[in-house]
N, C-alpha and C positions, 0 to 999 in steps of 0.2 A: 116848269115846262107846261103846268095843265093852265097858266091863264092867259093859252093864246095872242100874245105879243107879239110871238114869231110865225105869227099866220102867214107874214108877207113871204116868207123862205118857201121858193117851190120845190127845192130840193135841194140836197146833200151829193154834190158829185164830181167829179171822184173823190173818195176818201181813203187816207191809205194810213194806218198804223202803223209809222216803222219802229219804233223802239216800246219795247213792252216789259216796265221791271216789276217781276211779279214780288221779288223781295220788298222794295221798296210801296207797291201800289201806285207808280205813275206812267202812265201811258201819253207817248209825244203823236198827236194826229196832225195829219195834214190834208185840210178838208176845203172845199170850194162851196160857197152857198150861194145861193142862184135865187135871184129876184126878179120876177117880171115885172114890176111897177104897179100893177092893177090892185094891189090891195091898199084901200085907202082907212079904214080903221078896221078895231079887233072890236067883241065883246068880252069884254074880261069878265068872268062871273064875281060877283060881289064887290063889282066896281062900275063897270058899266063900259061907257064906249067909250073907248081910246081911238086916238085920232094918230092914223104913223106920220113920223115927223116926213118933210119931201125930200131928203135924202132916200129914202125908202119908197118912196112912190117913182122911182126911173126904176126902168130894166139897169141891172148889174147884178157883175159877180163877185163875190168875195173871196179871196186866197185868203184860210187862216192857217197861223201855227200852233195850235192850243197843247198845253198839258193839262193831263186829265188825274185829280188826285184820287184813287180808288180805298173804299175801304169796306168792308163785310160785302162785298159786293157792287154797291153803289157808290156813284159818283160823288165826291165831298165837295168838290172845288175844282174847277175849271179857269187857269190863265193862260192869255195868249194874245200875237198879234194880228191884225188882218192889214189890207190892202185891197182898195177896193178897184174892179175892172172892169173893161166894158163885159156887156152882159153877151154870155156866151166863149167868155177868152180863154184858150189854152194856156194849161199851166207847164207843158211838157213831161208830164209823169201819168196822163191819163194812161187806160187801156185800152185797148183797138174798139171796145164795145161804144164809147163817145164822140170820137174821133170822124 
């Protein structure tokens, strides 16, 4: 996360965790990422400049389903699907605060 690739994400919204198994450590989210199009590369430290491909340069939103593998507290492993939307699209599960 610290080498800035996903500069282009202006936000995480809405996000909602519904299944949460603390025995096992996996957590099912269902999160929306929100791209304005405007970021055209990242600096990645001790790499340099990364150019984002132009998928990533339009405004869109992404619906994803990710599981989150959790262990001593931190994330180990992240899989999941997305689908991508026009930018700004209700998923029908937001809360009245985006709406």
């Amino acid at each position: 996360m610290n080498t800035k690739v996903w500069t282009y994400i202006q936000s995480i919204d809405p996000r909602r965790f519904v299944i949460i198994d603390e025995k096992s450590g996996i957590v099912l989210g269902l999160l929306v990422f929100n791209h304005l199009g405007n970021v055209r590369r990242a600096d990645v430290p001790g790499v340099g400049r990364a150019f984002m491909p132009p998928i990533n340069q339009r405004p869109s939103s992404v619906e994803a389903g990710e599981f989150f593998k959790v262990e001593d507290g931190k994330i180990r492993q992240i899989e999941g699907v997305t689908i991508s939307l026009p930018y700004g699209s209700h998923t029908g599960w937001e809360t009245s605060e985006r709406e």
